[in-house]
C-alpha positions in Angstrom: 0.0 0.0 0.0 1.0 3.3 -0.8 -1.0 6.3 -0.2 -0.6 10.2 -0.2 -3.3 12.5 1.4 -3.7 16.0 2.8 -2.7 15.8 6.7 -5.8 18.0 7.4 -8.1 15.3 5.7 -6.0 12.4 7.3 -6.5 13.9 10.5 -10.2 15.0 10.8 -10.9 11.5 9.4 -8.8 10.3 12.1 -10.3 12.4 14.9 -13.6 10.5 14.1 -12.9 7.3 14.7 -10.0 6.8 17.0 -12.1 7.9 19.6 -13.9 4.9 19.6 -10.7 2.9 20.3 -10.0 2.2 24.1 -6.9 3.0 25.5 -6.4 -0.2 27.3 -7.1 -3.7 25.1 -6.6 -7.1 25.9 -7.2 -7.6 22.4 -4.2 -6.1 20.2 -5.8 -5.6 17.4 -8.7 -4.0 18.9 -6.2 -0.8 19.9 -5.6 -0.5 15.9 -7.2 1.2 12.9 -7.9 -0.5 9.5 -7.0 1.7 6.6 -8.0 0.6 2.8 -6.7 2.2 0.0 -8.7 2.0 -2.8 -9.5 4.1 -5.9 -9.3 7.5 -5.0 -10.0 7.0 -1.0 -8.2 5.8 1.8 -11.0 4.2 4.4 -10.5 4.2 8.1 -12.0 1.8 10.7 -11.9 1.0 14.5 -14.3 -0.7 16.6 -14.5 -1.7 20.2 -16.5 -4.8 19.2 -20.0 -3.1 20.4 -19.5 0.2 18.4 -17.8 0.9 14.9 -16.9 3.9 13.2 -15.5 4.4 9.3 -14.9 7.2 7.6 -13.4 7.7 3.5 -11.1 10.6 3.1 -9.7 11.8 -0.6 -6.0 10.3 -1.0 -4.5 9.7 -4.2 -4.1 6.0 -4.1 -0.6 4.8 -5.6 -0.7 1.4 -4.5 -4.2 -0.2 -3.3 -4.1 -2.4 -0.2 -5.1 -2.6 3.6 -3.3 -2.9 7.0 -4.0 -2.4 10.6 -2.0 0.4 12.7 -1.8 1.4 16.6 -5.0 3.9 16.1 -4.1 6.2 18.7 -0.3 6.4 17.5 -0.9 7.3 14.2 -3.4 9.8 15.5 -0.7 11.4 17.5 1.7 11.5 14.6 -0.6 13.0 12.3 -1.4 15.6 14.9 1.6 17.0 15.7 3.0 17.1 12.2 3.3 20.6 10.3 -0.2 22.3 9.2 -0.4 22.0 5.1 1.8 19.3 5.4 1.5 16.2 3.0 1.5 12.5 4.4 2.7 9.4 2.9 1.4 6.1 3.8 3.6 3.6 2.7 3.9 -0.4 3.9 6.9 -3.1 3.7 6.8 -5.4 1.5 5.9 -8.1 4.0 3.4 -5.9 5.6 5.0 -5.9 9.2 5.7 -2.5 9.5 4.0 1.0 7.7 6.2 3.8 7.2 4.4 7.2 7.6 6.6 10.2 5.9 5.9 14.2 6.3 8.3 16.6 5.0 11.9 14.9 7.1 9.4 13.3 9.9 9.9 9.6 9.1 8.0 7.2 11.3 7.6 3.1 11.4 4.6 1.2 12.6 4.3 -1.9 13.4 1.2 -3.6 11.6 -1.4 -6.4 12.3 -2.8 -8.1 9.2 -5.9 -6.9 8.1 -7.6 -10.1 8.5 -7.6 -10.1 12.3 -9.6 -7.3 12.4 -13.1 -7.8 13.5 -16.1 -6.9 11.4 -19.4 -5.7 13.0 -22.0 -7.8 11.1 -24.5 -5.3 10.8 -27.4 -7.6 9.2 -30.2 -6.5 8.2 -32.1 -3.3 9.0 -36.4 -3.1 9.8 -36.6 0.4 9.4 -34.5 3.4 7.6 -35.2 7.3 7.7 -33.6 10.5 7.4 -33.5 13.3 9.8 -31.6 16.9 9.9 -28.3 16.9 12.3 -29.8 19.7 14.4 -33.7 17.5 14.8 -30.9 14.4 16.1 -28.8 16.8 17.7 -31.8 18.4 19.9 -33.1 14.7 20.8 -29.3 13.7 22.3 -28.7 17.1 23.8 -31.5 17.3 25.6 -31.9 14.0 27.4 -28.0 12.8 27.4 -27.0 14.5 30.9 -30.0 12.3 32.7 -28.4 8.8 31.3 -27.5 6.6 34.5 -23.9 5.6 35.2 -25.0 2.9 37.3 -23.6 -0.5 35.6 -26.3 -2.5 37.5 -29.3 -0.9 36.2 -27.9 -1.2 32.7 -30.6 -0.9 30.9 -31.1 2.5 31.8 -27.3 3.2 30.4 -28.8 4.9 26.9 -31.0 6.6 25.7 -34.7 5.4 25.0 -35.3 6.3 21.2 -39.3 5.2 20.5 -41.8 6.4 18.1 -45.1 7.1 20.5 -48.9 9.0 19.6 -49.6 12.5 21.1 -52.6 14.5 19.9 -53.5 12.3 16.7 -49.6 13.3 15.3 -46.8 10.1 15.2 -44.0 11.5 17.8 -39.7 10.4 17.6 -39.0 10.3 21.2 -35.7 9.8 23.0 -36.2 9.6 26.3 -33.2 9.2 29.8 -34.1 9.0 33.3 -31.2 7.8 36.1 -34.0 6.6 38.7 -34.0 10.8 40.1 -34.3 12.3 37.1 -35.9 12.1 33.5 -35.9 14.3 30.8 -37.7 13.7 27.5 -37.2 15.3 24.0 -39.3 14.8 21.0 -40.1 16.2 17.3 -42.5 14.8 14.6 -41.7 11.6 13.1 -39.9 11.5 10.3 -41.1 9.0 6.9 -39.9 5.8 7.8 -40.0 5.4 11.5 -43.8 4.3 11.7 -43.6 0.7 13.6 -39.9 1.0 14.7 -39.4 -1.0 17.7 -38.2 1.1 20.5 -34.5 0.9 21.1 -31.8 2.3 23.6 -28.9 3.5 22.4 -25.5 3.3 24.6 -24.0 5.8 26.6 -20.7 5.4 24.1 -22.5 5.8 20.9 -24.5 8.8 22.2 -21.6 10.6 23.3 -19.8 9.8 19.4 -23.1 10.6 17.9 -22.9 13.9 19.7 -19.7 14.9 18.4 -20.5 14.0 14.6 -23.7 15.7 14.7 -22.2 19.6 14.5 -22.6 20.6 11.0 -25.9 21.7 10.7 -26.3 21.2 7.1 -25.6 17.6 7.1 -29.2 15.1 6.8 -28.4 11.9 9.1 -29.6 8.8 7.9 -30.6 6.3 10.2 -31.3 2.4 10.1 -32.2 0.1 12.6 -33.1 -3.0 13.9 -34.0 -4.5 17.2 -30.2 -4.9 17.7 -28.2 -2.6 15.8 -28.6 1.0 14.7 -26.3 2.7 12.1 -26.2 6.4 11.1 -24.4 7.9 8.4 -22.9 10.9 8.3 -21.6 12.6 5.8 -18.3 10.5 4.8 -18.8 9.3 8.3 -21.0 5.5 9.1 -21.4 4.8 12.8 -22.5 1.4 13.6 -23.3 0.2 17.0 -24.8 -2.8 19.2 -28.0 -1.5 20.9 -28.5 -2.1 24.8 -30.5 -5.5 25.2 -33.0 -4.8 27.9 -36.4 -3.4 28.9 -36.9 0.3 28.9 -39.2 1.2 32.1 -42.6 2.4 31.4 -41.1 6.3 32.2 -45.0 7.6 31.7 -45.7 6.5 35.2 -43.3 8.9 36.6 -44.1 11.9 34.5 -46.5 13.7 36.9 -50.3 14.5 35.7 -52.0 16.1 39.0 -48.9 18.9 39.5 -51.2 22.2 40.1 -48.7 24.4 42.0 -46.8 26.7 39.1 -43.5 28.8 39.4 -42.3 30.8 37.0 -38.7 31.7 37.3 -36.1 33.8 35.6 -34.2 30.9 34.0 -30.4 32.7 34.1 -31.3 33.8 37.4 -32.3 31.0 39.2 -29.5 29.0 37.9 -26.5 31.8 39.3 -28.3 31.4 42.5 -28.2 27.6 42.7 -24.8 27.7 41.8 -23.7 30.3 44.3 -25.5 28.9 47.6 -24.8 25.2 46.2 -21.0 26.7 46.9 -21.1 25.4 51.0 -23.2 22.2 49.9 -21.2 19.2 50.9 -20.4 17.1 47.5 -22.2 14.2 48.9 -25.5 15.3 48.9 -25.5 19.2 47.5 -29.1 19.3 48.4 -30.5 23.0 48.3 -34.0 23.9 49.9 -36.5 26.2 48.1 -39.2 28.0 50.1 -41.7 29.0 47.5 -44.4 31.7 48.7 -46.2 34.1 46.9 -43.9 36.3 44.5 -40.5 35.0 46.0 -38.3 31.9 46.2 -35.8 31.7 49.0 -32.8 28.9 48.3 -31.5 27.7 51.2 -28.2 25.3 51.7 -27.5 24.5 55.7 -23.7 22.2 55.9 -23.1 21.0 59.4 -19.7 21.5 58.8 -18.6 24.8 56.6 -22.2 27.2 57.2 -24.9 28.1 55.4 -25.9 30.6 52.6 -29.6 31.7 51.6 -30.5 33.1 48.4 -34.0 35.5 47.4 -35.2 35.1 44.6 -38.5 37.1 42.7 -40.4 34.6 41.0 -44.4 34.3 39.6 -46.3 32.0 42.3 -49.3 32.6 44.0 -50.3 29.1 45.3 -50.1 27.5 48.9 -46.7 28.2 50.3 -44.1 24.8 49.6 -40.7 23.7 50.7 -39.0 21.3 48.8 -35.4 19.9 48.5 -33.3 19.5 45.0 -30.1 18.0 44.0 -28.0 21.2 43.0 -26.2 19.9 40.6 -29.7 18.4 38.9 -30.6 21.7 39.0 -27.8 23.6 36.9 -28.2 20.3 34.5 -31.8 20.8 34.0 -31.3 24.5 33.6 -28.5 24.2 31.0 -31.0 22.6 28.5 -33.4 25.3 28.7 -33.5 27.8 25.8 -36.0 30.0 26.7 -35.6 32.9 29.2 -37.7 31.4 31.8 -38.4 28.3 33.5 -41.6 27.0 34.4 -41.8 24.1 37.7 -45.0 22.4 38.0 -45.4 21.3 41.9 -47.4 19.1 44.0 -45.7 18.8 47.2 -42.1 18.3 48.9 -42.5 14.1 48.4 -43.4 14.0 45.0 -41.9 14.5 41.9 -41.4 17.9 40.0 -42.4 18.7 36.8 -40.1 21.1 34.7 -41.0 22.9 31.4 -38.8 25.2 29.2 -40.9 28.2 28.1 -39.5 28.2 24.7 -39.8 24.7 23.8 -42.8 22.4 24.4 -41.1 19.3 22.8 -38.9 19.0 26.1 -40.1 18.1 29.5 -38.0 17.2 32.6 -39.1 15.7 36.0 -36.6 15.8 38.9 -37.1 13.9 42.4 -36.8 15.7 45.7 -34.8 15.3 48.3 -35.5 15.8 52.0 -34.0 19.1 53.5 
């Protein structure tokens, strides 16, 4: 194989799917990257067995042929080489070694034959639709901070992505609760998805999927299955295993009787958490809200640094209510919201709380109390 190609399209290319490699593998080849020169293109590709990422980049092709290389290495070497620069990719004869050449940086690699490397089967897909980067982008965004970390519950380690009815018009939900919190994001279904079966989508692809979504132009096409999902992207197909397991039935947690409303400067409110949140202890950062008629008073009380106590002006003008939130919840919830206030639907300090943004009625958020 020998290849030369811009070092700025070598590297963006590069920047896409190394990520996806782990840092530590028991599995050698598993820590490489498969390229493929052929025709006008050199192809990249890593996986981590459960996810795969490949990306084509322009090259002009002098020799076709495949190897595998340390993916983080070459990433490296690419990165640091001169801006402008041109890059030649260039393997032995026996294919043990590739020799990467910029300018007077020379550098040898050892390879792994292409034929280790594994291949994610991706089979065949039920259902296939296209959507715009920024609909896909606003369904991750706004639900990917409430994904749960716990390993145990892993089934709630993605994010829900359903199809579900709401006032006689076909909905694309994604949906992410941790067990304390659950935020929801939806837009109209787009041709294709009627009858999809409801899928979650891991933690790892989410956060890959995030990062490839930022060119607003770009239309994402998506196929899936009950076990696989694969969006492409440009030059870029992402490929990934989805999370075998049960969503829970998240309706039975989204409050219907909430009748107490505050409406609260949205920037506000969240300088306020932040700032009293300041003598929380780490462990619980629990901050008190006493809601009375035209006024919210945060309140944080640590046994062992102080207290702090925040007023705030707010529109409420039920029965007075105390109730306890997570700060750091709090700031999460409020980073999502676009519009200029926030509306909380109450019932009482036990139950959970409802959370609208004022300029978007697709999202909705519900948070758990805590006791204060």
């Amino acid at each position: 194989m020998r290849v030369i190609l811009e070092r700025s399209n070598l590297l963006k290319s590069l920047n896409h799917v190394h990520r996806v490699v782990e840092r530590r593998n028991t599995i050698p080849i598993l820590s490489n990257v498969l390229l493929s020169a052929e025709g006008a293109t050199l192809e990249m590709k890593a996986t981590d067995l459960d996810l795969e990422v490949t990306e084509a980049t322009p090259a002009k092709v002098e020799r076709g042929g495949a190897t595998t290389v340390p993916a983080h290495l070459l990433y490296d070497i690419v990165r640091k080489l001169a801006d402008g620069a041109e890059v030649m990719l260039k393997t032995d004869e026996d294919g043990n070694a590739m020799t990467v050449t910029s300018g007077r940086s020379s550098f040898r690699l050892q390879c792994l034959p292409q034929s280790d490397f594994p291949e994610l089967s991706a089979g065949s897909f039920s259902h296939i639709f296209r959507l715009d980067s920024v609909a896909l982008r606003g369904l991750i965004e706004k639900t990917q901070f409430a994904i749960s970390t716990e390993e145990t519950r892993y089934y709630l380690n993605g994010i829900y992505l359903h199809t579900h009815e709401a006032g006689g018009k076909l909905k694309l939900r994604s949906v992410a609760t941790d067990g304390h919190r659950l935020a929801r994001a939806e837009i109209d279904a787009p041709a294709g998805s009627e009858g999809m079966p409801g899928i979650i989508i891991p933690r790892k692809t989410v956060s890959e999927l995030q990062k490839l979504v930022d060119d607003p132009d770009v239309a994402v096409t998506t196929e899936l299955s009950d076990t696989k999902i694969r969006f492409t992207i440009g030059s870029v197909v992402l490929t990934s295993k989805l999370i075998d397991g049960t969503f829970p039935d998240y309706q039975r947690v989204i409050p219907t009787g909430n009748d107490k409303k505050l409406i609260i400067d949205r920037q506000s409110f969240a300088a306020a958490v932040d700032r009293v949140s300041t003598i929380s202890s780490e462990r619980g950062r629990a901050v008190k809200l006493s809601i009375a008629e035209g006024q919210v008073t945060l309140a944080v009380n640590n046994p062992d640094s102080g207290s702090a106590t925040e007023e705030l002006a707010a529109d409420y003008s039920s029965d007075p209510i105390e109730i306890g939130f997570n700060a750091k919840y709090l700031l999460d919830v409020a980073a999502q919201l676009t519009g200029t206030e926030a509306k909380f639907m109450l019932a009482d300090a036990g139950s959970p709380t409802l959370i609208h943004d004022m300029a978007d009625e697709t999202a909705l958020y519900v948070l758990m109390p805590m006791r204060v």
